[in-house]
C-alpha positions as CSV (number, residue, x, y, z in Angstrom):
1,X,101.5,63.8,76.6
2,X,98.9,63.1,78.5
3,X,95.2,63.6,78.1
4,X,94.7,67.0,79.7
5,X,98.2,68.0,78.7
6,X,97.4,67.5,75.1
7,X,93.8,69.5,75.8
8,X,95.4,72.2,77.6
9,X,97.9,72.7,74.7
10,X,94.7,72.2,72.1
11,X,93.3,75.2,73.9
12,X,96.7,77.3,73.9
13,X,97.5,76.7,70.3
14,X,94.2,78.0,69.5
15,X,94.6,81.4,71.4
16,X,97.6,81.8,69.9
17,X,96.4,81.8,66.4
18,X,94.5,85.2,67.5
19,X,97.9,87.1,68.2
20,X,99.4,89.3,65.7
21,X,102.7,91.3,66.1
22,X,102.9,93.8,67.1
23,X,101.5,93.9,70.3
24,X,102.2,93.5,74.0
25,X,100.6,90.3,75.8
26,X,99.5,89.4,79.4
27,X,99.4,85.3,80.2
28,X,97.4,84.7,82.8
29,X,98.1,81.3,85.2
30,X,97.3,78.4,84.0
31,X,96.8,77.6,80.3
32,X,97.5,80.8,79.3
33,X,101.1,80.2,79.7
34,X,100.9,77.6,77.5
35,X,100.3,79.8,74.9
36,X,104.0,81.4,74.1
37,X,105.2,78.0,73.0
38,X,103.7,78.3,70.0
39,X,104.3,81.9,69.0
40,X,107.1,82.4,66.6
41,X,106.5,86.2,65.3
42,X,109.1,88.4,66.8
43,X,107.0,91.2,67.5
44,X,104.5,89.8,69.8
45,X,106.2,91.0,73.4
46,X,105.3,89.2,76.4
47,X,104.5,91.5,79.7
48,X,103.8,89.8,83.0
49,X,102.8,91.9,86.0
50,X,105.1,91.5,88.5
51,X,107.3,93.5,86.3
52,X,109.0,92.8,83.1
53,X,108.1,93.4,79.5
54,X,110.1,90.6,77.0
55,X,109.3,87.4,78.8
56,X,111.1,84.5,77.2
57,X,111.5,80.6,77.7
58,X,113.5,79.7,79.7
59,X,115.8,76.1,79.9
60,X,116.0,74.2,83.2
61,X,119.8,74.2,82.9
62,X,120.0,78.5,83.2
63,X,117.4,78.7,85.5
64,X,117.4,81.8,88.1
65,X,115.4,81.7,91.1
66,X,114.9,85.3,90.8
67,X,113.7,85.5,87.6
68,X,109.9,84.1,87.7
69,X,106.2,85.1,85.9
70,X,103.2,86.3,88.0
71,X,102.4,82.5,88.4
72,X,105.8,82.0,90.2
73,X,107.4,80.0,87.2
74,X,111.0,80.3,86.2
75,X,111.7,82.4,82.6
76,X,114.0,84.2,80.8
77,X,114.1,87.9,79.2
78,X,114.2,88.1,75.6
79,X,116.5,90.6,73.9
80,X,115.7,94.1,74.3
81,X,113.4,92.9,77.4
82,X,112.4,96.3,80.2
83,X,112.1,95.5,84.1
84,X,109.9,97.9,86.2
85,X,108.9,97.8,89.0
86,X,105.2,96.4,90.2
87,X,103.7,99.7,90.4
88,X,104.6,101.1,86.6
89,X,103.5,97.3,85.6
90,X,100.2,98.4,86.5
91,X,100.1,101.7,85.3
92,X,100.8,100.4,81.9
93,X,97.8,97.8,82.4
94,X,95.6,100.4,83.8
95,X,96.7,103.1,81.1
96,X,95.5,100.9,78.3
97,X,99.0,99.5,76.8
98,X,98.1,95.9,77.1
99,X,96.7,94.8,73.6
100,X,96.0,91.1,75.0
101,X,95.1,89.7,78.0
102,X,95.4,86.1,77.7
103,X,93.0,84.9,81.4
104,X,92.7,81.2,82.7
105,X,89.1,81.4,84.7
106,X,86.7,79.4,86.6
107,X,83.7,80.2,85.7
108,X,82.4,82.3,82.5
109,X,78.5,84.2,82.1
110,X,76.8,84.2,79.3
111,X,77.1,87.9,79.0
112,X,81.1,87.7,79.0
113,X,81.7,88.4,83.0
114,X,83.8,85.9,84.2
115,X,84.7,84.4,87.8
116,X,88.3,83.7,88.3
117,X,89.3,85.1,91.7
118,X,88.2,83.6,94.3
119,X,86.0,80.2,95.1
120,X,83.8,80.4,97.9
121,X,84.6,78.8,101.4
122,X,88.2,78.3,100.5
123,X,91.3,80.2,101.1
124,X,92.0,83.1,98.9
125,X,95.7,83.1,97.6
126,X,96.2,86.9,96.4
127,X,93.8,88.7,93.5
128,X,96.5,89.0,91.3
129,X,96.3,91.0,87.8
130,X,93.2,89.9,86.4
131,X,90.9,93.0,87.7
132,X,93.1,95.5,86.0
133,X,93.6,93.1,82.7
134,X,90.1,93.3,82.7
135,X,90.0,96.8,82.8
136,X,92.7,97.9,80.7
137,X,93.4,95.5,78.1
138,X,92.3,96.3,75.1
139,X,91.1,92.6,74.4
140,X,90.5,89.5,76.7
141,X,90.5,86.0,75.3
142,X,89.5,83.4,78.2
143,X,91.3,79.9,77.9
144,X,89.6,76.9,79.8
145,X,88.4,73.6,80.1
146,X,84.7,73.5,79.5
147,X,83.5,71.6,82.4
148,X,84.8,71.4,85.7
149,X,86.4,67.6,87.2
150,X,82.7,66.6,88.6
151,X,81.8,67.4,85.0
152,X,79.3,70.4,85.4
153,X,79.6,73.1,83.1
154,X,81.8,76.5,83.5
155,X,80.1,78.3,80.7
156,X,76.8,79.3,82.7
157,X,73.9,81.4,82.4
158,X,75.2,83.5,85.4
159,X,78.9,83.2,87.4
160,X,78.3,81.5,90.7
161,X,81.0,82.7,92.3
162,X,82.3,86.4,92.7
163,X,82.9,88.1,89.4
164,X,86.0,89.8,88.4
165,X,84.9,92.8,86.7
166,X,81.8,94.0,85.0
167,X,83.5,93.9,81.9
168,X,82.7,91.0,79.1
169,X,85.4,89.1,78.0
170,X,85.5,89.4,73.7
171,X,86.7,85.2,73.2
172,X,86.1,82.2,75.1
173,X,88.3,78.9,73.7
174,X,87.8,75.8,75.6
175,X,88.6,72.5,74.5
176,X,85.3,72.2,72.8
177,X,84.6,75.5,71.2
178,X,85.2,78.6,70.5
179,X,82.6,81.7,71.7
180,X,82.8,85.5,70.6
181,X,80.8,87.9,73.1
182,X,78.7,90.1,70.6
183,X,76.8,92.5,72.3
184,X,76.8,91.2,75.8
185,X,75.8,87.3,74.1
186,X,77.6,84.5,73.6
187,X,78.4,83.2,69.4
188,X,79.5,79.6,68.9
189,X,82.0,81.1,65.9
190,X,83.9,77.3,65.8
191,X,84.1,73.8,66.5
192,X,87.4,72.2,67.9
193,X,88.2,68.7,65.9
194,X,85.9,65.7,66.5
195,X,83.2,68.2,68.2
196,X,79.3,68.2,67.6
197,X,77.4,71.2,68.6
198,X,75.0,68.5,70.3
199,X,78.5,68.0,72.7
200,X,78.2,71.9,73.4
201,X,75.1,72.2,73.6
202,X,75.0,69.1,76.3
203,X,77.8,70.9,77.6
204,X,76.8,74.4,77.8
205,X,74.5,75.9,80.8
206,X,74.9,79.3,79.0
207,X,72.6,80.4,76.2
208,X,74.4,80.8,72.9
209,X,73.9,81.7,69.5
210,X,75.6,80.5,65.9
């Protein structure tokens, strides 16, 4: 495993430790899909938008090409799974049945809003869920690297580019830290191994408290 392999799955075994059956789950591209590898309670349910509620791994020898995530990647349906269609997917994100939305991002505020739809001056591939994750999930945990390739931190006073939704995020775990939003401010609440808060605080555009 490589070195950002190994960080991305750092960052998904941590979100995972905040899931509890039972409740239904949104993963979001990215390193949020990481995060069902290392879930083994059999009443957390996987939902993904594009329309089924069970999600399951899948092996590379049964995949179907018809069978894919929001993200376009190949997976199973666990026993008991539902498919909808797109449209009652939404509803039951925008009717509040979503317990945990599970976001990859690009940039995070310091008040919670978060930037993950589109990046200025380049093509935009399709909005996809995250607005009405946002909206309805009942909580949103943000999983991403701390600082972008050029090294310049994603955790800023103020999202740069367009922001997804008003709402504040409630949990921000990056490869360095971990943040609650309390009350519209970020709260260093934990460390990730071999991490000094001088690191984050190098790291970090966005005011924080802990």
């Amino acid at each position: 495993m490589g070195d950002k392999e190994f960080m991305q799955n750092m960052i998904a075994r941590r979100a995972a430790k905040e899931l509890t059956g039972p409740c239904i789950v949104n993963l979001g591209i990215g390193i949020p899909t990481l995060v069902a590898k290392y879930i083994d309670d059999e009443n957390i349910f996987f939902h993904t938008e594009n329309g089924l509620l069970g999600v399951a791994d899948v092996a590379e020898d049964e995949i179907d090409p018809n069978l894919v995530n929001a993200g376009k990647l190949p997976v199973a349906q666990s026993i008991g799974a539902s498919f909808f269609n797109s449209a009652e997917s939404f509803a039951m994100i925008r009717g509040g049945h979503i317990d945990v939305a599970i976001l990859g991002v690009l940039q995070v505020g310091q008040t919670g809003e978060i930037a993950n739809w589109a990046v200025p001056g380049k093509n935009i591939m399709g909005v996809g869920g995250a607005m009405d994750l946002l909206v309805g999930a009942k909580k949103v945990i943000v999983t991403m690297t701390h600082t972008s390739k050029e090294g310049k931190s994603k955790v800023l006073k103020k999202c740069t580019y367009p922001i997804t939704s008003t709402r504040s995020v409630d949990m921000i775990i990056t490869e360095l830290a971990v943040f609650e939003v309390i009350d519209k401010q970020l709260k260093l609440i934990e460390l990730m191994p071999g991490v000094t808060i001088e690191e984050v605080r190098a790291k970090t555009e966005a005011d924080f408290i802990y």
